[in-house]
C-alpha positions, 0 to 999 in steps of 0.5 A: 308142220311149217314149211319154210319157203320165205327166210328173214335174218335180222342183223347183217354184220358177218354172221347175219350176211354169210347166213343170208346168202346160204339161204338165197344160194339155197333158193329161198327168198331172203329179206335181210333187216338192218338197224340203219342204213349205212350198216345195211349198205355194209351188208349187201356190200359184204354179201355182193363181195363174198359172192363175186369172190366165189364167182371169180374162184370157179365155187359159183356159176355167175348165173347162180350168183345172178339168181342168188342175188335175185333173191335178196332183200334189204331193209331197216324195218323189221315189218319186212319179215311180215309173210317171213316162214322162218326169221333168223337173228343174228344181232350182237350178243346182248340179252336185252336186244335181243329179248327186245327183238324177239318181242318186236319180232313175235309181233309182226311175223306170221302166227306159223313163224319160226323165230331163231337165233344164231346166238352162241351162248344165250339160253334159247328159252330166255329168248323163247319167253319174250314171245309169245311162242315159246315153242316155235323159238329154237336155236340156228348156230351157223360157225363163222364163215357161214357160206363155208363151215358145214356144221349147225348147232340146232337147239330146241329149248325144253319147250320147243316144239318136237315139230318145229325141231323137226322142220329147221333140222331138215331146212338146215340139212336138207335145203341148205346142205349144211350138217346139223347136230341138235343139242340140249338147252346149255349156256355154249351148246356144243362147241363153244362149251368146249372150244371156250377153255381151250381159247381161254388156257392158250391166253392164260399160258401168252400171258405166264411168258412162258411162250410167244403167241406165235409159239402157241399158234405153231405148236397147236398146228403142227402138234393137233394138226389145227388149221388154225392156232388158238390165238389166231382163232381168237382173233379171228372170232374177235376178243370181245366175242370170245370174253363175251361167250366166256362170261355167259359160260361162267354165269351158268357153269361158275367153273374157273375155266370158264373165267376171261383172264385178265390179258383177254379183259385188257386186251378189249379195252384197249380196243385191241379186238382181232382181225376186225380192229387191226390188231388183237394177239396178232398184228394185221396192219 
């Protein structure tokens, strides 16, 4: 069985940063791989901030972050993660990318290797096919801010090995203090299979007129005690991520619920995305 002691994550938007950092406050040594400079920068940037906020709110001890720091690595080469035990991909949800990734990273990462992926709605054996190890390509669902959500979706394809299931179900529990529920191979997972339709109603009930989006938002707090509305998660999670997963979901399920309605389709070509472009269904100018 391997034991993971060296992590890669490719990709440092917010997922792959917040993902990097769990894994060097939890002790491993983490190389974190860009396409380009500028976005790397992006990366560390976001990564320091996260961490000096942690410090500055008493989450953190400064010698921790120092130590955590310590521990990461920054890079545009993906020959990075030569000596890498397990390498995490955490890049935009694009089939060809990522199958393109996963050949590249089959190539240059160690035999024992464990390729994940953070991906939200891809068939984790589609990704496993375009290596040559299948059986150690499993699925890492890390929820968005990842250095605060305690749940892991860990997704073994029908060819991954029990073992290498094994080994990321303790990496995640164990090492990283994280909750981890192992689900079956289905476009969506858990979460996301469920969490979908619901988004996807509160847009088609906004656009009907019937209520405001700060209506919807309100009731679902106050009335399921929600943290947070669904309009408002959207947003948060970005419109063209949530229309993305949704149309993933439709592909394999091909049931209306699934089916990004129009103002969501839109909404995304107008550019209007959530919080990340200023304004989504809300305004956050």
């Amino acid at each position: 069985m391997t034991r993971i002691e060296r992590v890669g994550v490719v990709g440092a938007g917010t997922m792959g940063s917040g993902i990097a950092e769990v894994c060097a406050k939890a002790g491993f040594p983490t190389t974190v791989i860009e396409s380009a400079p500028e976005f790397l920068e992006t990366g560390r940037i976001r990564i320091e901030s996260s961490m000096a906020k942690a410090v500055d709110r008493g989450r953190l001890d400064a010698a921790d972050r120092d130590a955590a720091w310590a521990r990461l690595g920054f890079d545009t080469d993906v020959s990075a993660l030569s000596d890498a035990d397990l390498v995490v991909e955490a890049i935009s949800e694009d089939r060809t990318a990522k199958f393109g990734l996963f050949a590249r990273l089959d190539e240059v990462t160690p035999a024992h290797a464990i390729l994940a992926s953070n991906t939200s709605s891809i068939p984790i054996i589609e990704l496993g096919m375009a290596t040559g190890r299948p059986r150690q390509v499993i699925g890492v669902h890390f929820f968005n801010p990842a250095v605060v959500q305690k749940l892991v979706e860990v997704i073994p394809s029908t060819v991954t090995e029990n073992a290498v299931t094994a080994t990321v179900r303790d990496f995640v529990g164990e090492r990283l203090g994280k909750t981890a529920v192992v689900t079956a191979d289905r476009a969506g997972f858990v979460v996301n299979r469920l969490l979908i339709p619901y988004l996807l109603q509160s847009i088609e009930l906004l656009d009907s007129g019937v209520n405001t989006a700060a209506e919807i938002d309100t009731a679902m707090k106050l009335g399921c005690a929600h943290p947070m509305g669904p309009l408002e998660l959207c947003d948060l999670i970005g419109l063209d991520i949530v229309a993305g997963v949704a149309d993933v979901l439709f592909e394999e399920f091909h049931e209306r619920h699934y089916a990004a309605p129009p103002l969501l389709r839109r909404l995304v070509a107008a550019g209007h995305l959530g919080r990340k472009s200023g304004v989504g269904f809300h305004d956050y100018s």
